[in-house]
ChimeraX commands (.cxc) that place a marker at each C-alpha (Angstrom):
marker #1 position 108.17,42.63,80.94 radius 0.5
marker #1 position 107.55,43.47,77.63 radius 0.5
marker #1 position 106.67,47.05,76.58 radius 0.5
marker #1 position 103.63,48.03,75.04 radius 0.5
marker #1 position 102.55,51.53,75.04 radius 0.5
marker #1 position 99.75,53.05,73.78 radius 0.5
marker #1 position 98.32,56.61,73.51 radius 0.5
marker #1 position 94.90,57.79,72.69 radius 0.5
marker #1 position 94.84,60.82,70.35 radius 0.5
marker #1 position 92.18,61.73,68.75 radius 0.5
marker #1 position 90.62,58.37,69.17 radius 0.5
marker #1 position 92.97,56.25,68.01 radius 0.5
marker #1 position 95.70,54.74,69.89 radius 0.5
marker #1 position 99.65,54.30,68.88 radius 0.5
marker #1 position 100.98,51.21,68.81 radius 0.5
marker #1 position 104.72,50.04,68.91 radius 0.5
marker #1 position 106.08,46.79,67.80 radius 0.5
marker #1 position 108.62,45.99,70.13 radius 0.5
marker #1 position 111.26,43.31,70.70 radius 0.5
marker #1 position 111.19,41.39,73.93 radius 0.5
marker #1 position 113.88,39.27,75.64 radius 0.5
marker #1 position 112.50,38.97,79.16 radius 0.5
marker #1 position 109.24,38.83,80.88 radius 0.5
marker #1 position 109.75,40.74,84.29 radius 0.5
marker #1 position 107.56,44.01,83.51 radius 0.5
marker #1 position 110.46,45.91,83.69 radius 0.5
marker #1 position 112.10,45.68,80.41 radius 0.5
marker #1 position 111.92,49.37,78.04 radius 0.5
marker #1 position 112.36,47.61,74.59 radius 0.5
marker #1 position 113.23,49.50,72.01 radius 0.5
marker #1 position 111.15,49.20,68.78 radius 0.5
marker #1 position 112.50,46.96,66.19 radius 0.5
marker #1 position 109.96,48.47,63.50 radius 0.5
marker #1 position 109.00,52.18,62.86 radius 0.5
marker #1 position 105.94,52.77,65.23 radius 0.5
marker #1 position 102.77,52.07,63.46 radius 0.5
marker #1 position 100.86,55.26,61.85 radius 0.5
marker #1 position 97.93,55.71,64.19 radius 0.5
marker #1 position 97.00,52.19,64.09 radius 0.5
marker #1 position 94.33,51.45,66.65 radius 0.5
marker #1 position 94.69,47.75,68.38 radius 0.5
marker #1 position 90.87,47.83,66.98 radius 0.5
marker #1 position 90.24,50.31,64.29 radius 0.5
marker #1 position 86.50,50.25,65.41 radius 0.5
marker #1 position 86.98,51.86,68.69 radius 0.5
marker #1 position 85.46,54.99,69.92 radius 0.5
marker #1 position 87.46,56.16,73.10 radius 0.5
marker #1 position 88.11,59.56,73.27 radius 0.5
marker #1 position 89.51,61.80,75.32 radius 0.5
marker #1 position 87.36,64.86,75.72 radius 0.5
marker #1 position 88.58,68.03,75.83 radius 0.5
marker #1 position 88.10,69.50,79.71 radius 0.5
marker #1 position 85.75,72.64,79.30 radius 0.5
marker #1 position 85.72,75.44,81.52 radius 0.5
marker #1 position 82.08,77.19,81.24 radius 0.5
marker #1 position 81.62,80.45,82.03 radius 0.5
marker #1 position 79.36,80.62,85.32 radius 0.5
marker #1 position 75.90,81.27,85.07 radius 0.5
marker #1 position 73.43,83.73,87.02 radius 0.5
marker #1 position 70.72,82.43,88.84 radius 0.5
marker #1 position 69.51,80.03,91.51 radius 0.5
marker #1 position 71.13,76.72,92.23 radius 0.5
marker #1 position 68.90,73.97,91.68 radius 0.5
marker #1 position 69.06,71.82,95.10 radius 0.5
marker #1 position 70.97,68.22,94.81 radius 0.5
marker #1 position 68.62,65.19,95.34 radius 0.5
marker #1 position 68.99,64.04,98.97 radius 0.5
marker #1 position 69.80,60.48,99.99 radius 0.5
marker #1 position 71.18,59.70,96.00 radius 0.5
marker #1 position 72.02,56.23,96.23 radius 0.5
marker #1 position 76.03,56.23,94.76 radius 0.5
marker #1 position 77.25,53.33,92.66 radius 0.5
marker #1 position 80.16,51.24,94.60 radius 0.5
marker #1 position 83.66,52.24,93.89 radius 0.5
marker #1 position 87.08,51.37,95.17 radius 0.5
marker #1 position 88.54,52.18,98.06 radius 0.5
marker #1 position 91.96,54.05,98.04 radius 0.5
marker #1 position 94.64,53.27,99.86 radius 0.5
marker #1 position 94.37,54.97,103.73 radius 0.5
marker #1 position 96.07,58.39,103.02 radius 0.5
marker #1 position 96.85,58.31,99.63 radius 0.5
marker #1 position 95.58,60.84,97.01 radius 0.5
marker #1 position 93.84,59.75,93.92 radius 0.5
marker #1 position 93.09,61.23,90.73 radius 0.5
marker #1 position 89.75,60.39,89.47 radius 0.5
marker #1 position 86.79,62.44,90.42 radius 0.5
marker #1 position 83.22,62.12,91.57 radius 0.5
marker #1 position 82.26,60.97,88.67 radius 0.5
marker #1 position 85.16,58.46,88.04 radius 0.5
marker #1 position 86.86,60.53,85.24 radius 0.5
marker #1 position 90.48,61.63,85.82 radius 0.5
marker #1 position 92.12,64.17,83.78 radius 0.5
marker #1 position 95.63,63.32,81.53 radius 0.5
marker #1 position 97.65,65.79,80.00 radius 0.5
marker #1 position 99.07,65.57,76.07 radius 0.5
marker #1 position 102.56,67.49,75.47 radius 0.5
marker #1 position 102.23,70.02,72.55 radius 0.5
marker #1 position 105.67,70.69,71.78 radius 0.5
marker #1 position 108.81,68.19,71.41 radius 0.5
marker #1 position 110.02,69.20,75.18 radius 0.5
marker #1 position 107.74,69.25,78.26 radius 0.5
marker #1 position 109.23,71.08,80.88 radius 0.5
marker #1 position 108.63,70.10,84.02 radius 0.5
marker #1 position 108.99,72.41,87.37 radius 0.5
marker #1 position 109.77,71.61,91.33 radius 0.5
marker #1 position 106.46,74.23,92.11 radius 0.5
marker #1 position 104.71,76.87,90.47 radius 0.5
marker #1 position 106.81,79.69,88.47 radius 0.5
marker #1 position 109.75,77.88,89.36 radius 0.5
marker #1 position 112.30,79.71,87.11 radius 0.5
marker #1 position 114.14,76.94,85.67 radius 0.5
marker #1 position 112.47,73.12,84.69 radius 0.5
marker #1 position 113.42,70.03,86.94 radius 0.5
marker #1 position 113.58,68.32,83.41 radius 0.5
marker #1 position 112.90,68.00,80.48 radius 0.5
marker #1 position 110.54,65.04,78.49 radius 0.5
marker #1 position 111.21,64.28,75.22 radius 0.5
marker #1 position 107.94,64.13,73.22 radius 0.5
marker #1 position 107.77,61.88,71.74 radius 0.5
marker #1 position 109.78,59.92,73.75 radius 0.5
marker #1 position 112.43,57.66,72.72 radius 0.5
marker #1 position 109.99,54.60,71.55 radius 0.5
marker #1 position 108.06,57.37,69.28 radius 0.5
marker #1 position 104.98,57.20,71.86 radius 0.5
marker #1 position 103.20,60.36,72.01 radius 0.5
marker #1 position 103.81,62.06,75.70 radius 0.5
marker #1 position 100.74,61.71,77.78 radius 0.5
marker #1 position 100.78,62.33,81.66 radius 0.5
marker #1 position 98.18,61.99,84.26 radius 0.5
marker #1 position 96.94,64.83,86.04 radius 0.5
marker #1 position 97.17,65.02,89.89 radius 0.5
marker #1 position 95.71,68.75,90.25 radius 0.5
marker #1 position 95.44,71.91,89.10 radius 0.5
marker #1 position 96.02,75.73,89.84 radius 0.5
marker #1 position 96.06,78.86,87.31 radius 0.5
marker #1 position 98.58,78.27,84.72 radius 0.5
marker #1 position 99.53,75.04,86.05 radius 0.5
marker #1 position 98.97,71.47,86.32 radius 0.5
marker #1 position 100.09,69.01,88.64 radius 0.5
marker #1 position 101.48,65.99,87.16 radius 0.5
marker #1 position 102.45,62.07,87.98 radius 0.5
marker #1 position 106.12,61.13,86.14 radius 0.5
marker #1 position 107.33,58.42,84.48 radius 0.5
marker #1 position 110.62,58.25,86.37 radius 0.5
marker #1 position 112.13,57.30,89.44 radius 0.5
marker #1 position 111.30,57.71,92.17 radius 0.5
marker #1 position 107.61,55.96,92.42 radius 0.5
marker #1 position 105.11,58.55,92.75 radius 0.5
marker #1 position 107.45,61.66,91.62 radius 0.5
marker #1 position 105.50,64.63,90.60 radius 0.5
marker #1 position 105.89,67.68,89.69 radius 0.5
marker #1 position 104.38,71.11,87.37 radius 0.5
marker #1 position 103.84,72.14,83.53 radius 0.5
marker #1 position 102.90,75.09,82.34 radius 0.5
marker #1 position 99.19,74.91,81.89 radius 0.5
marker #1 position 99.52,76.24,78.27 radius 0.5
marker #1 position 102.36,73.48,77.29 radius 0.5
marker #1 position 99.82,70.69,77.67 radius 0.5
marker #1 position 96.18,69.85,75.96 radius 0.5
marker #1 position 94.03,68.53,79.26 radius 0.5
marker #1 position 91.58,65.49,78.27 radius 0.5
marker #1 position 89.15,63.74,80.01 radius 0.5
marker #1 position 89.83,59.63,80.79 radius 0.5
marker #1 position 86.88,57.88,81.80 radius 0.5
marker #1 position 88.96,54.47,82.92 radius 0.5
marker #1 position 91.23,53.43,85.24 radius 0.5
marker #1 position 93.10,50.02,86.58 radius 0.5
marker #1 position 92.76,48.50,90.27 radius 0.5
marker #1 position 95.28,46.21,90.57 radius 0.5
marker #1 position 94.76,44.13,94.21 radius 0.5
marker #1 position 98.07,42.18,94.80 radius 0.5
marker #1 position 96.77,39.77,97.78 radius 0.5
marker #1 position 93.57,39.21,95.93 radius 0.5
marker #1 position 95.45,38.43,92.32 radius 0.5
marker #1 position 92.97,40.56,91.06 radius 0.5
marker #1 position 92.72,43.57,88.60 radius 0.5
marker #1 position 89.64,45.76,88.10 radius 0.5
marker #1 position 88.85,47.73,84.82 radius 0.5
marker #1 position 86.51,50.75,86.33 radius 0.5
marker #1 position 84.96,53.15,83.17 radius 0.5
marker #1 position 83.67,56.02,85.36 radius 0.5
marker #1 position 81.86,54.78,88.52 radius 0.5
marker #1 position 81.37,51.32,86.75 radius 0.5
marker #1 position 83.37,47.96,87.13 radius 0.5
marker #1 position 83.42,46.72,83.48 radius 0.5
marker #1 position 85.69,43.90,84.17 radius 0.5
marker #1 position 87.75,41.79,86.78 radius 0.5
marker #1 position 90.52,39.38,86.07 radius 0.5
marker #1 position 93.01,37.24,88.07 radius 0.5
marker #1 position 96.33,38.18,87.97 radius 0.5
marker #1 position 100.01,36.81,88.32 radius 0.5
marker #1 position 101.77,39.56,90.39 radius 0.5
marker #1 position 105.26,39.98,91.92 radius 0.5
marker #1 position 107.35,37.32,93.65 radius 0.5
marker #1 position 107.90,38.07,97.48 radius 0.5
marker #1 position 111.79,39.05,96.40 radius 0.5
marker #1 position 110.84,40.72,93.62 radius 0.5
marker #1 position 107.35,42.63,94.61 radius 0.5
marker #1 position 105.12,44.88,92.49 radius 0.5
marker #1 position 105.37,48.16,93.86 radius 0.5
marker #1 position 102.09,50.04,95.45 radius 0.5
marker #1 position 101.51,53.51,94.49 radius 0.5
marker #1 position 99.39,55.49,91.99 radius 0.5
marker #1 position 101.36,55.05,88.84 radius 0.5
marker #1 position 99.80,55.12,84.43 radius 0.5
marker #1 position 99.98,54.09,81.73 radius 0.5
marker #1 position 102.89,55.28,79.74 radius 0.5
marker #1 position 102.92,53.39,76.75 radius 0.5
marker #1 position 101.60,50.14,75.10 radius 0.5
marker #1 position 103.72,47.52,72.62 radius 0.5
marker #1 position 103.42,44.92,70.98 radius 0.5
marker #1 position 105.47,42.15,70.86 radius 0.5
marker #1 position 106.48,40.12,67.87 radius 0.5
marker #1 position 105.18,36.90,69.08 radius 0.5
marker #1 position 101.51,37.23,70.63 radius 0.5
marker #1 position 101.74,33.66,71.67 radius 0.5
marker #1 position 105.16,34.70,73.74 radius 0.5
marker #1 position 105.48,35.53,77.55 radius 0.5
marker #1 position 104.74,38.50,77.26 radius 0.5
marker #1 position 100.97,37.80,75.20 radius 0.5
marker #1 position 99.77,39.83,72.39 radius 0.5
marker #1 position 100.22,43.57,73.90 radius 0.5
marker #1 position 102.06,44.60,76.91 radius 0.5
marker #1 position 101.03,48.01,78.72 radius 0.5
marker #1 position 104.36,50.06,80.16 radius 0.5
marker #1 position 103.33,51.72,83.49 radius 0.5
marker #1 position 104.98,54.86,85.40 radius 0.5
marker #1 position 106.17,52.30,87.82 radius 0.5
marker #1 position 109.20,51.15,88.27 radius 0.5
marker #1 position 110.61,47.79,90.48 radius 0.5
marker #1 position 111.64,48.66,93.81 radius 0.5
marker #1 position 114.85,45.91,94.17 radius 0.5
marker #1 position 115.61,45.71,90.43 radius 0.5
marker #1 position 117.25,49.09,89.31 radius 0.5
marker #1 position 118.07,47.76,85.76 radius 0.5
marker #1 position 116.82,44.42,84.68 radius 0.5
marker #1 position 117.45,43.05,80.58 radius 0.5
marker #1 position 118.87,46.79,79.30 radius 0.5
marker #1 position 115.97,48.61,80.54 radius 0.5
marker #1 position 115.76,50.46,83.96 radius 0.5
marker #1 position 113.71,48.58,85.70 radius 0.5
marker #1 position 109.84,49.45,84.77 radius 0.5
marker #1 position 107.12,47.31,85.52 radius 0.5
marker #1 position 104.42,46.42,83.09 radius 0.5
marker #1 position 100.69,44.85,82.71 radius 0.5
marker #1 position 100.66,42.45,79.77 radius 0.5
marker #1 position 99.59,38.99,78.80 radius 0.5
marker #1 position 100.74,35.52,79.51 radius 0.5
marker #1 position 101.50,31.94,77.50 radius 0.5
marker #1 position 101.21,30.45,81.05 radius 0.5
marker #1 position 97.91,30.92,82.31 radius 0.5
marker #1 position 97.80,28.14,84.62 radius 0.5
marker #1 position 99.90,30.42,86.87 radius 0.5
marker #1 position 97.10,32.89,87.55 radius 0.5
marker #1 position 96.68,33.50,91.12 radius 0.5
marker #1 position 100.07,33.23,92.17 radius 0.5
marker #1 position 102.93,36.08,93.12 radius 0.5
marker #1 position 105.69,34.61,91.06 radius 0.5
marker #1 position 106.83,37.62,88.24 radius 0.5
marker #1 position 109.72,40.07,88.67 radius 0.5
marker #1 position 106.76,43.02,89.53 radius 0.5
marker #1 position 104.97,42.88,86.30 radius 0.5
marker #1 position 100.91,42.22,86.42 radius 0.5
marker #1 position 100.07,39.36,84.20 radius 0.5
marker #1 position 96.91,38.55,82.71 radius 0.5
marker #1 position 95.10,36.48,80.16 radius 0.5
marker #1 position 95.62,36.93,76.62 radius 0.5
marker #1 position 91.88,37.94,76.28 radius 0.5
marker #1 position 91.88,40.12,79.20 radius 0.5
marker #1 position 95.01,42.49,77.15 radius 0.5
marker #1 position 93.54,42.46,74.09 radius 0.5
marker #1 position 90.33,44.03,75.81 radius 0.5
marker #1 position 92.30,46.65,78.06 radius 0.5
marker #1 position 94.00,47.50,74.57 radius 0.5
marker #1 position 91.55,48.46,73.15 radius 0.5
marker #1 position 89.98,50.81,75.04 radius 0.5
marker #1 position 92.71,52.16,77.92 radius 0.5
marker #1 position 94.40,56.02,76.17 radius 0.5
marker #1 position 97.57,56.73,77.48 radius 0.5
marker #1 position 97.87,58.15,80.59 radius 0.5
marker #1 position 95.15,56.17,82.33 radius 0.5
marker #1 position 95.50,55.64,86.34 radius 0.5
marker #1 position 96.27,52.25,87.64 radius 0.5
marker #1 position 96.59,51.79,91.72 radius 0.5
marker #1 position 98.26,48.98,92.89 radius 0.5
marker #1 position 97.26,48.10,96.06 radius 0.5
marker #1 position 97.95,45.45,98.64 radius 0.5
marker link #1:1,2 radius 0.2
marker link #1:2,3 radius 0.2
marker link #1:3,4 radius 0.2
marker link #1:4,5 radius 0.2
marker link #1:5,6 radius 0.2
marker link #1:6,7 radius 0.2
marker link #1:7,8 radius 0.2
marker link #1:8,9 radius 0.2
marker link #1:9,10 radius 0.2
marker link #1:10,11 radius 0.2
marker link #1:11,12 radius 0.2
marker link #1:12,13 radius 0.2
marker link #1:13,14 radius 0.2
marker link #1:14,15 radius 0.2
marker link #1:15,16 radius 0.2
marker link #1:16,17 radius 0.2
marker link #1:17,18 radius 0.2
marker link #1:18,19 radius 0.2
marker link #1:19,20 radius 0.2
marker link #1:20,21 radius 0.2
marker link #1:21,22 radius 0.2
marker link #1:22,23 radius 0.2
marker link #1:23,24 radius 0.2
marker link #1:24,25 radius 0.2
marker link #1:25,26 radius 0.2
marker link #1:26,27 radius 0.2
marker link #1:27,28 radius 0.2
marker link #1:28,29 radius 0.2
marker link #1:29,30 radius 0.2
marker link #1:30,31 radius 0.2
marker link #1:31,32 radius 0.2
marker link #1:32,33 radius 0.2
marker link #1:33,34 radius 0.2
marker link #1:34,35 radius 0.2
marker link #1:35,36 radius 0.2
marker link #1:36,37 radius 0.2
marker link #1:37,38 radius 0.2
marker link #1:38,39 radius 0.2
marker link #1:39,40 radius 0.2
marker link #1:40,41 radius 0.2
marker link #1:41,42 radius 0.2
marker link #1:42,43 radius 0.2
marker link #1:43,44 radius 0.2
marker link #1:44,45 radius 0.2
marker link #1:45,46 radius 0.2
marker link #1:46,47 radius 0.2
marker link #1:47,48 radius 0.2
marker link #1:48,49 radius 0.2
marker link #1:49,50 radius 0.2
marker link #1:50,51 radius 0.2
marker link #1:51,52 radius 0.2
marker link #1:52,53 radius 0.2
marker link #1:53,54 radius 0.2
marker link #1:54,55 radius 0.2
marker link #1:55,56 radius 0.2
marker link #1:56,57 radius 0.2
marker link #1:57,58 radius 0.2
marker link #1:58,59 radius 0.2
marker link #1:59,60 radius 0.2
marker link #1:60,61 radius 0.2
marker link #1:61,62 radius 0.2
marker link #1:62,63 radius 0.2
marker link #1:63,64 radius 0.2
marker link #1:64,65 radius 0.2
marker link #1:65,66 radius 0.2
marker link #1:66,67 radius 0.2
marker link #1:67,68 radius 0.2
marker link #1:68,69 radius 0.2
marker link #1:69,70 radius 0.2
marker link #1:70,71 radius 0.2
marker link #1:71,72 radius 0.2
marker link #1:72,73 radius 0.2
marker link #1:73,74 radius 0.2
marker link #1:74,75 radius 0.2
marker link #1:75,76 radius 0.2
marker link #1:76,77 radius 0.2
marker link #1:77,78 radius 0.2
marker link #1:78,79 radius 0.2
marker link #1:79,80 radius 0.2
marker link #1:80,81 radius 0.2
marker link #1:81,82 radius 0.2
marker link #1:82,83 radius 0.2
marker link #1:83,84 radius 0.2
marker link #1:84,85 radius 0.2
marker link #1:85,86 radius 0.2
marker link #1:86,87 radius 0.2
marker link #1:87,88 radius 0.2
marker link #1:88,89 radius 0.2
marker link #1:89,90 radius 0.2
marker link #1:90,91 radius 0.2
marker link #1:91,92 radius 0.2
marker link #1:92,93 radius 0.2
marker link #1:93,94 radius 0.2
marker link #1:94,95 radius 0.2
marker link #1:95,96 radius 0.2
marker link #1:96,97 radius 0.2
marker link #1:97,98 radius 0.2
marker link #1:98,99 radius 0.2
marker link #1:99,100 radius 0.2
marker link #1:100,101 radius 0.2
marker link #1:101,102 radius 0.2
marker link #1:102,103 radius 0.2
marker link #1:103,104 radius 0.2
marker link #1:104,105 radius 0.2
marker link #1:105,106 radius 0.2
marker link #1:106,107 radius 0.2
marker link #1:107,108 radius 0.2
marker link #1:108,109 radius 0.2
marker link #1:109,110 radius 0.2
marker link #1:110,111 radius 0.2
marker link #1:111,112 radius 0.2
marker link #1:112,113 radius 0.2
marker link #1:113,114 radius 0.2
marker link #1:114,115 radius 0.2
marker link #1:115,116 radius 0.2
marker link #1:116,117 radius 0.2
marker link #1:117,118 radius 0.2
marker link #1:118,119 radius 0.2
marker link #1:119,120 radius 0.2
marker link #1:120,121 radius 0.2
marker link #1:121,122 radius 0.2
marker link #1:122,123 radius 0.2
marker link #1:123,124 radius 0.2
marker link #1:124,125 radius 0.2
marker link #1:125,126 radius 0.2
marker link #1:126,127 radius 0.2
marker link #1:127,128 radius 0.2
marker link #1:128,129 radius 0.2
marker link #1:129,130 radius 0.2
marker link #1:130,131 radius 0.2
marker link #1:131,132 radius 0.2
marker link #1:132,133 radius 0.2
marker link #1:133,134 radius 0.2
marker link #1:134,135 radius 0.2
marker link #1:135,136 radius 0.2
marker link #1:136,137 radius 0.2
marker link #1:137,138 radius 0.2
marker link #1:138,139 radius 0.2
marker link #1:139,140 radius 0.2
marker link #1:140,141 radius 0.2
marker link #1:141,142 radius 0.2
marker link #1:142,143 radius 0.2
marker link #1:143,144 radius 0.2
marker link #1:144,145 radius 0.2
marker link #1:145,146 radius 0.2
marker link #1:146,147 radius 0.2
marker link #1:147,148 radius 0.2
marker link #1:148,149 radius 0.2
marker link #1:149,150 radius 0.2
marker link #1:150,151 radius 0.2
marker link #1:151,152 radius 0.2
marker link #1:152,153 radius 0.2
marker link #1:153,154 radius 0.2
marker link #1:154,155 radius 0.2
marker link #1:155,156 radius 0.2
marker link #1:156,157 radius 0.2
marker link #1:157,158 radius 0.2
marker link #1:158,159 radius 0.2
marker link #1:159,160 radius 0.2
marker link #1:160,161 radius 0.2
marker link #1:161,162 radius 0.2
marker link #1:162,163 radius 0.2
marker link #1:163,164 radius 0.2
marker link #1:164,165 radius 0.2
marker link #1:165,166 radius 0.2
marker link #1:166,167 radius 0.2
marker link #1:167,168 radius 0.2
marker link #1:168,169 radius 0.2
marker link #1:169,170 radius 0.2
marker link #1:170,171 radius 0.2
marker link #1:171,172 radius 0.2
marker link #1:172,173 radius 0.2
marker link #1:173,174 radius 0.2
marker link #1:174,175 radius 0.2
marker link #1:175,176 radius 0.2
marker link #1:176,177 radius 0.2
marker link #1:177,178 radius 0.2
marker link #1:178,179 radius 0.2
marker link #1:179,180 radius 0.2
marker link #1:180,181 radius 0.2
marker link #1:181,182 radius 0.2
marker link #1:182,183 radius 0.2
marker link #1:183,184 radius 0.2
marker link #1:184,185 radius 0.2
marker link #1:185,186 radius 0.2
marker link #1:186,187 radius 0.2
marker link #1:187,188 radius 0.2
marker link #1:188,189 radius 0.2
marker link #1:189,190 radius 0.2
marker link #1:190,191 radius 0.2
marker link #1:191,192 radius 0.2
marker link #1:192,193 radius 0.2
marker link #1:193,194 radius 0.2
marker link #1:194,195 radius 0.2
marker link #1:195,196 radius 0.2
marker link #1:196,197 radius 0.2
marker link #1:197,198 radius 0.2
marker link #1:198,199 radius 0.2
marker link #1:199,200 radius 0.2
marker link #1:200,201 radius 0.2
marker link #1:201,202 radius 0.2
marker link #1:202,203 radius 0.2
marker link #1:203,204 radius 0.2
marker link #1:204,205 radius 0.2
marker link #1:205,206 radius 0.2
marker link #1:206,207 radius 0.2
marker link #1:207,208 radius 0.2
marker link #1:208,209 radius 0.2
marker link #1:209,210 radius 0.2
marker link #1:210,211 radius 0.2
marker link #1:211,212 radius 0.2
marker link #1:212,213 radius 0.2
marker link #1:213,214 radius 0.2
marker link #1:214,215 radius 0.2
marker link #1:215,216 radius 0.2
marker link #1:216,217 radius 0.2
marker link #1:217,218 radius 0.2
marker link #1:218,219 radius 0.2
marker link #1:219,220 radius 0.2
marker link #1:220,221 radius 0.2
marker link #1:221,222 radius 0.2
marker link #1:222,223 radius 0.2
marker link #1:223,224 radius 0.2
marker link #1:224,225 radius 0.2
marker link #1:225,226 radius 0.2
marker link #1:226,227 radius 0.2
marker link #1:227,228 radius 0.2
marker link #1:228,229 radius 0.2
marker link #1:229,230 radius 0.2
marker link #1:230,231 radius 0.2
marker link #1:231,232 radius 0.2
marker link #1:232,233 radius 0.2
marker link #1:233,234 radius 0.2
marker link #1:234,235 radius 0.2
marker link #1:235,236 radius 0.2
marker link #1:236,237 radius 0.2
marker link #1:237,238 radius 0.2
marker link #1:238,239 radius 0.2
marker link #1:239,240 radius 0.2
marker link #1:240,241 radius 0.2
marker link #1:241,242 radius 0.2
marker link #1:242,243 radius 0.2
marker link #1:243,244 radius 0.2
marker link #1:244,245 radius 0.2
marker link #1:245,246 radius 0.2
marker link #1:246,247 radius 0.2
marker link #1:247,248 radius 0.2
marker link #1:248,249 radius 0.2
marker link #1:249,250 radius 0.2
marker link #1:250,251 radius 0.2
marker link #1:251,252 radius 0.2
marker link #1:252,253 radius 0.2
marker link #1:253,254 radius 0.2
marker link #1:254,255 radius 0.2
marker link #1:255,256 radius 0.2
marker link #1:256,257 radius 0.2
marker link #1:257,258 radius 0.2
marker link #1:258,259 radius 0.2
marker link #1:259,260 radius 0.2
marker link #1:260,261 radius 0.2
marker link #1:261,262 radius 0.2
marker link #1:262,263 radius 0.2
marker link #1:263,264 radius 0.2
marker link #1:264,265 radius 0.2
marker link #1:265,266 radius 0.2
marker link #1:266,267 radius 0.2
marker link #1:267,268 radius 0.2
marker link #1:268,269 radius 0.2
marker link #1:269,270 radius 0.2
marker link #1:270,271 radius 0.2
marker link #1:271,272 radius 0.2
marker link #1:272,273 radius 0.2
marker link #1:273,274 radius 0.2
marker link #1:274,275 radius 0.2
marker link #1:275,276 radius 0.2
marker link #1:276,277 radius 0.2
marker link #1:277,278 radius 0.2
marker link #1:278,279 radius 0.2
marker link #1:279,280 radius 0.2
marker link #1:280,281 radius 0.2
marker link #1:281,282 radius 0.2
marker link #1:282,283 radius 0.2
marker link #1:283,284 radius 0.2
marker link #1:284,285 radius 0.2
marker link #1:285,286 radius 0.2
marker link #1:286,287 radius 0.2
view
């Protein structure tokens, strides 16, 4: 896979150019040019990130809910598993303040698990999705092994923002859902993982987004790098194994299960998640 990672700041999203050898969604290029300065895939998008408020309460009587609201459709989880989006379809990421985020086995844990180098070693901006929350604390997904590792930063270490997107990715059904709060804005087929070589299920994010030098490559115009990582290949091409979403010069392959794990999609279909996905936004692969 080719590695394309992306972080919305302030409303603008990093971009890397990367160099690419091997389309398997696990590849971590490293950058062969200086990360661009704030450069938005489309300089006239408006995503942002809010900040996450916390009101002070106020006296007097609750006003009653409206009974038998009719609820827009959303997607089902996986039996069992936790996700992180809300009600409302918003899930909450988390953006490092300092050059180190320390991250902790539980709560007040004396000494960090590890440490995350922000930014990290492509120059994207650390951005981590938020599984829950406690006083002082926050809950968060990782970007390393093993699939679905979490674990706890210091409330105050991190700047909590609001995401109203996330990605559905539906491996038997080669299909890949784009929800913006309790919406479906857009479905696309998919190439997914080979039968030897699957696309892992789990709750992972988006860690990063690149582009590659050729946009008419394997790999398409922009490649998303998620939290997950392949579950047969430990290293694959240099990298260690991490799976991607990106685009495709082979779209007559849509519907099939024939990549080393990565999600592939049409070139137009990238270009569109580019410009609006931050960092940090969910993405549940499911069977």
């Amino acid at each position: 896979m080719t590695r394309t990672r992306g972080v919305l700041l302030g409303g603008t999203a990093t971009l890397v150019v990367a160099a690419v050898t091997a389309c398997s969604g696990h590849k971590s290029a490293a950058p062969t040019t200086e990360p661009a300065t704030t450069q938005n895939a489309n300089p006239t998008s408006t995503v942002k990130p809010r900040p996450v408020e916390h009101p002070k309460p106020k006296r007097g009587k609750r006003r009653p809910k409206p009974a038998n609201r009719a609820q827009p459709s959303k997607p089902a989880p996986r039996a069992g598993s936790h996700v992180p989006w809300h009600a409302n379809g918003t899930s909450l990421v988390a953006q490092a303040r300092g050059r180190r985020l320390a991250i902790y086995a539980r709560p007040r844990a004396k000494r960090p698990l590890l440490l995350l180098r922000n930014p990290d070693g492509n120059g994207t901006p650390r951005v981590v999705l938020v599984h829950s929350r406690r006083p002082g604390w926050v809950r968060v997904y990782l970007p390393t092994r093993p699939n679905g590792r979490n674990g706890w930063v210091r409330e105050r270490a991190v700047r909590v923002l609001r995401d109203p997107y996330r990605l559905v990715v539906h491996l038997r059904g080669h299909r890949l859902d784009l929800w913006k709060k309790q919406r479906l804005v857009l479905r696309a087929q998919t190439v997914v993982g080979a039968s030897d070589t699957p696309t892992p299920l789990g709750m992972y994010y988006v860690v990063e987004l690149l582009r590659p030098p050729d946009p008419h490559g394997s790999y398409g115009p922009y490649s998303f790098g998620i939290s997950a990582h392949s579950n047969v290949l430990k290293q694959f091409a240099g990298g260690d194994g991490r799976v991607g979403i990106h685009g495709t010069n082979a779209p007559w392959l849509l519907g099939e299960s024939v990549s080393h794990g990565c999600v592939r999609v049409r070139n137009d279909t990238i270009r569109r998640l580019a410009r609006v996905l931050p960092l940090g936004t969910p993405v549940l692969i499911r069977r």
